[in-house]
Kinemage of the C-alpha trace (Angstrom):
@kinemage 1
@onewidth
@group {chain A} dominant
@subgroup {mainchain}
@vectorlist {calphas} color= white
{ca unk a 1} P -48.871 1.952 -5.474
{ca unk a 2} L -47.324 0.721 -8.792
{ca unk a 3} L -46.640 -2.636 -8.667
{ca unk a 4} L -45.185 -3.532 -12.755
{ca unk a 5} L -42.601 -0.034 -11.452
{ca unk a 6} L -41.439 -2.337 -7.926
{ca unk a 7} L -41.265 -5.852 -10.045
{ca unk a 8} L -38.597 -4.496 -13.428
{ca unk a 9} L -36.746 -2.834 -10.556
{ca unk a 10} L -35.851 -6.172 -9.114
{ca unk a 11} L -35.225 -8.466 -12.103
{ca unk a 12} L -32.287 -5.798 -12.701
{ca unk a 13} L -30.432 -7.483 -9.859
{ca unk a 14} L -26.595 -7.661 -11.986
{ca unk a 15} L -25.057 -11.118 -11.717
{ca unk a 16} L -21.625 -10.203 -11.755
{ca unk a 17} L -18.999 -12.082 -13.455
{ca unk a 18} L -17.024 -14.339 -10.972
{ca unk a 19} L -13.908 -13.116 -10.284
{ca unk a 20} L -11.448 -15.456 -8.500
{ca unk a 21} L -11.667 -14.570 -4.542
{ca unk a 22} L -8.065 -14.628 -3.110
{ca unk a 23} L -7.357 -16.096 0.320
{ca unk a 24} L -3.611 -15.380 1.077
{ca unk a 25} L -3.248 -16.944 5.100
{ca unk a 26} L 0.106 -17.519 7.601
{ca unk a 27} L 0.616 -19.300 10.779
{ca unk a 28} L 3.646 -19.160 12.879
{ca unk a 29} L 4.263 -21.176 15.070
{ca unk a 30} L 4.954 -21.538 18.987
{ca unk a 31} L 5.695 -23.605 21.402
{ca unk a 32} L 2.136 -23.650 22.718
{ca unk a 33} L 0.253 -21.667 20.876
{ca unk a 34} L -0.349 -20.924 16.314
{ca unk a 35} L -0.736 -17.425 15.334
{ca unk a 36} L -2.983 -17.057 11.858
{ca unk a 37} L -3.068 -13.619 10.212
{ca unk a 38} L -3.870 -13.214 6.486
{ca unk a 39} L -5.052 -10.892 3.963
{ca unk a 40} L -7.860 -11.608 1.026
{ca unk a 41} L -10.208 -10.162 -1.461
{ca unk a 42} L -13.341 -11.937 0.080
{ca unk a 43} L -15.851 -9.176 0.888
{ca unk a 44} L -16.260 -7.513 4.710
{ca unk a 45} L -17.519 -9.540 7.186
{ca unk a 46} L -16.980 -12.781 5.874
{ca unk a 47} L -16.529 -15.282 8.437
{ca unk a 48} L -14.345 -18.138 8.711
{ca unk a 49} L -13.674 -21.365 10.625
{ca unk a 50} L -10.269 -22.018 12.307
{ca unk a 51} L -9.475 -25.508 12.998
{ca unk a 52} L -6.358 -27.578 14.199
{ca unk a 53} L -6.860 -31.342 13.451
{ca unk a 54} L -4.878 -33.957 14.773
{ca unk a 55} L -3.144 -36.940 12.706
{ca unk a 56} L -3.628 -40.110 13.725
{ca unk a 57} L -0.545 -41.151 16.075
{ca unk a 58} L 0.737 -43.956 13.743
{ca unk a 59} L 1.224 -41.033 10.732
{ca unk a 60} L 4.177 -40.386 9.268
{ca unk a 61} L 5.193 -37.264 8.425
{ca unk a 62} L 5.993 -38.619 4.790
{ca unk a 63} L 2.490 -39.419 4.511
{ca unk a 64} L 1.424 -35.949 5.886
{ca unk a 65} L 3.787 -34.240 3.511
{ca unk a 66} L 2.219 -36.030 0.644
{ca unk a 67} L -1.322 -35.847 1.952
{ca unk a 68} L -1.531 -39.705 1.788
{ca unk a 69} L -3.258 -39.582 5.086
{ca unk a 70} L -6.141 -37.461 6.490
{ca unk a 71} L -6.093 -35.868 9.832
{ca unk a 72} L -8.894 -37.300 12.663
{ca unk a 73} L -12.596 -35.963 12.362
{ca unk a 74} L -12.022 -34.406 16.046
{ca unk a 75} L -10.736 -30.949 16.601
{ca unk a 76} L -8.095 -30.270 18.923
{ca unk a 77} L -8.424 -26.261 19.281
{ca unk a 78} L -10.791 -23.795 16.856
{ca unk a 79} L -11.592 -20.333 16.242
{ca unk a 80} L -13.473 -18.329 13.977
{ca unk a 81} L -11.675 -15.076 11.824
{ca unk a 82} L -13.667 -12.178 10.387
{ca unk a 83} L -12.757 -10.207 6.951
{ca unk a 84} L -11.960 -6.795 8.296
{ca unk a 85} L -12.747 -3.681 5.918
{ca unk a 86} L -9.318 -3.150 4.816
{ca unk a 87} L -9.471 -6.956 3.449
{ca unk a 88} L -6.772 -8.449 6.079
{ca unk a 89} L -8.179 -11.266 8.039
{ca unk a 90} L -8.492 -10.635 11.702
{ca unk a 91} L -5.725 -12.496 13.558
{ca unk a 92} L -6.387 -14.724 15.921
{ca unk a 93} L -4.320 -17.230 18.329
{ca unk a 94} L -5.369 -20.553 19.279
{ca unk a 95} L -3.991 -23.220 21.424
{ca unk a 96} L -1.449 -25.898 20.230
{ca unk a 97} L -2.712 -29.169 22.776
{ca unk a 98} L 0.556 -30.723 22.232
{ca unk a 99} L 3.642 -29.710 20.603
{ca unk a 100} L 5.210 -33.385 20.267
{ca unk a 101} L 2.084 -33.931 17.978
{ca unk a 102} L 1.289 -33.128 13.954
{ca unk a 103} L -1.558 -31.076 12.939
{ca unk a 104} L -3.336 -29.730 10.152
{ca unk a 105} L -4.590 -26.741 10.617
{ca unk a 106} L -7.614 -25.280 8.321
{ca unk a 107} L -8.940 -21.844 7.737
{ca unk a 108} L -12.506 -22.786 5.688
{ca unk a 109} L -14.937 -20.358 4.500
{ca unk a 110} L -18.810 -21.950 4.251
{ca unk a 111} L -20.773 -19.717 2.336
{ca unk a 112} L -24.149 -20.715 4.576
{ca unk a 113} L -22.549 -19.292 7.750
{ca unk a 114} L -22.382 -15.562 6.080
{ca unk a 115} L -24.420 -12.534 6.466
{ca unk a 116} L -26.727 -11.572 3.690
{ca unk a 117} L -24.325 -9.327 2.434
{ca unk a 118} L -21.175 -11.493 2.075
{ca unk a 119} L -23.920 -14.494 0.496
{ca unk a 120} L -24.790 -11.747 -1.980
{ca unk a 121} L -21.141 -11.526 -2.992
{ca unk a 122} L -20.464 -15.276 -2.809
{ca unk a 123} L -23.824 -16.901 -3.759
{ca unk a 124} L -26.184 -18.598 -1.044
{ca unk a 125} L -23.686 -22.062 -2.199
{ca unk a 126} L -20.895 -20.207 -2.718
{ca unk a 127} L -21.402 -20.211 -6.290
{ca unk a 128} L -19.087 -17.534 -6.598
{ca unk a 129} L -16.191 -19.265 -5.233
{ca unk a 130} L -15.772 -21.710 -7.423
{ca unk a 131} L -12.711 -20.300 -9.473
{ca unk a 132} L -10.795 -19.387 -6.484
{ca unk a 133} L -7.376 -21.204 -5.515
{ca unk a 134} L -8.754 -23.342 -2.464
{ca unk a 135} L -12.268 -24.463 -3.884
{ca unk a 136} L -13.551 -27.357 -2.594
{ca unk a 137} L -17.060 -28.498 -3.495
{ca unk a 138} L -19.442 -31.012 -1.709
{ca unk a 139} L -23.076 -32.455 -2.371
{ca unk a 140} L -25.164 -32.230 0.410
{ca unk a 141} L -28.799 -32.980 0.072
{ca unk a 142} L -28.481 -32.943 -3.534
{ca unk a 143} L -27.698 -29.348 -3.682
{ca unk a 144} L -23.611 -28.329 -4.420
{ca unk a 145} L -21.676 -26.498 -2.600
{ca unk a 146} L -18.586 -24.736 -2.841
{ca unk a 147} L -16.243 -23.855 0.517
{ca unk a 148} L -13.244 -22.137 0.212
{ca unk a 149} L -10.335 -24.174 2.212
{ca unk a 150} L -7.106 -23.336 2.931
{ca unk a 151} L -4.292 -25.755 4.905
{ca unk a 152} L -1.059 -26.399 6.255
{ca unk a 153} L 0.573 -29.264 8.043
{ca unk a 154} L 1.914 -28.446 11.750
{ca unk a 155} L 4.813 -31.152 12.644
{ca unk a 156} L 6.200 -32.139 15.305
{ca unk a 157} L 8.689 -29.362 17.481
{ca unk a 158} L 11.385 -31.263 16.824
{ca unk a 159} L 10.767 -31.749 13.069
{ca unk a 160} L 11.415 -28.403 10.125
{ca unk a 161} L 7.870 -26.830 10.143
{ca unk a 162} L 7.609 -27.751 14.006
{ca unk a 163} L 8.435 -24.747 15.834
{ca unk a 164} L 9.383 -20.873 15.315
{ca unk a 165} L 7.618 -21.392 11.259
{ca unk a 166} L 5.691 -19.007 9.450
{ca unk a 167} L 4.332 -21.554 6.877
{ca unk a 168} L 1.865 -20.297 3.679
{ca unk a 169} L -1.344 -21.774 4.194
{ca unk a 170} L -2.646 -23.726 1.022
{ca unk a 171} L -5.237 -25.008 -1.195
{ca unk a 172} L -5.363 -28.952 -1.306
{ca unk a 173} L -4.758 -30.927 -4.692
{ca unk a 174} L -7.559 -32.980 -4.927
């Protein structure tokens, strides 16, 4: 067997140039229950966290508006979305706990939860993401890296985005 044929075949992996990955989400809201459906350019497969995060009772929704205030570290309902092949997001339905409550819900892509395929496209740290609308980087154990985050900000029924809303989910200004 050749080995010098097997080794120049594999330093001509291509790094492609990173394109910006598009994540383009809605919710709509009912009474007890969000609907998320979305479309994007992320590759097949990917695989994304759903999460609905309370706001501290004492919030206002001036503060939530403005982002002045982060929602509580516990999650009130969650699901996870796939990429299907046609590039729309699976839609999925979770629970709303409480209606007379605000929210933020979150659709986050880690690149370290994918299949070998989708980290191909991304990088293993989501290197790849990094000039996509909805970046969001982190240090952990002193290596970087980058999620892709989306958001939007589920009032209270009686308040406007608080019932019967399709609201545009987000990237946050950090």
């Amino acid at each position: 067997m050749d080995e010098s044929k097997e080794k120049s075949e594999v330093e001509q992996v291509v790094q492609r140039p990173s394109e910006a990955l598009k994540l383009d989400a809605k919710v709509q809201l009912f009474k007890k229950s969000l609907l998320i459906r979305g479309e994007t350019t992320l590759p097949k497969g990917a695989v994304m966290d759903v999460q609905l995060k309370p706001y501290p009772n004492d919030a206002t929704s001036l503060q939530i508006i403005r982002n002045a205030i982060e929602p509580l570290d516990t999650v009130a309902s969650s699901g996870i979305v796939k990429v299907k092949k046609d590039g729309t997001i699976e839609s999925i339905t979770i629970p709303r706990p409480d209606e007379n409550k605000r929210y933020r819900l979150e659709i986050v892509l880690d690149p370290r939860k994918q299949n070998e395929d989708v980290q191909e496209d991304l990088g293993p740290l989501g290197k790849n993401l990094s000039n996509s609308d909805g970046n969001v980087s982190i240090t952990e154990k002193s290596q970087d890296i980058t999620f892709l985050k989306k958001y939007a900000n589920i009032m209270k029924r009686e308040e406007p985005d608080g019932f019967m809303a399709k609201i545009n989910l987000v990237a946050l200004d950090e």
